[in-house]
N, C-alpha and C positions, 0 to 999 in steps of 0.2 A: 504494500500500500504506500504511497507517493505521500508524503507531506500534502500540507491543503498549497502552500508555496509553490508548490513545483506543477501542481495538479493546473492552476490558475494559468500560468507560465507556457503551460503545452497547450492549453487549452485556447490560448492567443496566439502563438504559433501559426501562422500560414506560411502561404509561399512567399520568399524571399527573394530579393536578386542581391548581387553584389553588396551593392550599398547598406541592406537591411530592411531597404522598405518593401511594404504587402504588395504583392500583385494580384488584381482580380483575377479568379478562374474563367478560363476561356468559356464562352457560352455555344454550347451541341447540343443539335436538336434533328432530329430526325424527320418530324411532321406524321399526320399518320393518314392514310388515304379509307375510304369508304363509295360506295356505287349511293347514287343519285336518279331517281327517275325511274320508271317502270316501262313507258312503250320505248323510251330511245336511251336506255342507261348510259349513266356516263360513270367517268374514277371521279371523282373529286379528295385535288390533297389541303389537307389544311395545316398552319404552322402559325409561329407568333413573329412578329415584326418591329421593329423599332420608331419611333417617328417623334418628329419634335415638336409642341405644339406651338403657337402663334407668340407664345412670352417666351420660348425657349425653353419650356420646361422635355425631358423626356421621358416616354409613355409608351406602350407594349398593347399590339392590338393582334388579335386572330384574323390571318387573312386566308381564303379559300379558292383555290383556282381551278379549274378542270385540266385534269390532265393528259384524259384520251378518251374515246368509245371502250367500253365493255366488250363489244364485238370484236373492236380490232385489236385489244390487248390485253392481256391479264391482272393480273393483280402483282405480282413480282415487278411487271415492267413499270404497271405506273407509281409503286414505289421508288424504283430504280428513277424514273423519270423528275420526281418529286425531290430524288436526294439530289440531283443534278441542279434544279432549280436551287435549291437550298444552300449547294456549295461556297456561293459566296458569303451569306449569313456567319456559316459555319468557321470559315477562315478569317472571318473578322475584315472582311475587305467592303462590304456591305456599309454604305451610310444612310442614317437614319434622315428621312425625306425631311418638310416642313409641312406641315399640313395646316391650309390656310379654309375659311369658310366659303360655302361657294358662293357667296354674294359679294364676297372681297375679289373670287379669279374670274368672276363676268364684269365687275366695275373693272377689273386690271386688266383685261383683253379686250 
């Protein structure tokens, strides 16, 4: 049994670099697909996103996109499809958009 000292200590302990300071855990996410529709099914994948709101705060929303016909591909592919989409997310190359109201981007167009 650990002292309560040391207990506290490790329990602060994250990832480090050099210097000493914490660095956030990379964010992975997979998404998860499900069929949509009954005469013309489709994959639909869903996953989360980042975005920044109008005062620059940021905020995490579920987005859902179609991935393919049912008919023409299975379930394997359109996960495989979904991870493809996601790659950028996943590698951190991804920036989170600005998302403004839509009465602000028809007065701005």
């Amino acid at each position: 049994m650990l002292p309560f000292s040391d207990t506290i200590r490790l329990a602060k302990a994250g990832r480090a670099t050099e210097k000493g300071d914490t660095v956030a855990r990379p964010r992975w996410q997979g998404g998860w697909s499900f069929k949509r529709g009954k005469r013309h099914p489709v994959w639909v994948g869903r996953f989360r996103e980042d975005y920044m709101t109008t005062d620059g705060v940021g905020k995490r929303r579920e987005r859902s996109v179609i991935v393919g016909r049912c008919a023409q591909i299975g379930k394997r592919d359109a996960q495989r499809l979904l991870s493809e989409r996601l790659a950028s997310i996943n590698q951190g190359t991804h920036k989170p958009e600005m998302a403004i109201p839509f009465e602000r981007f028809i007065l701005a167009r």
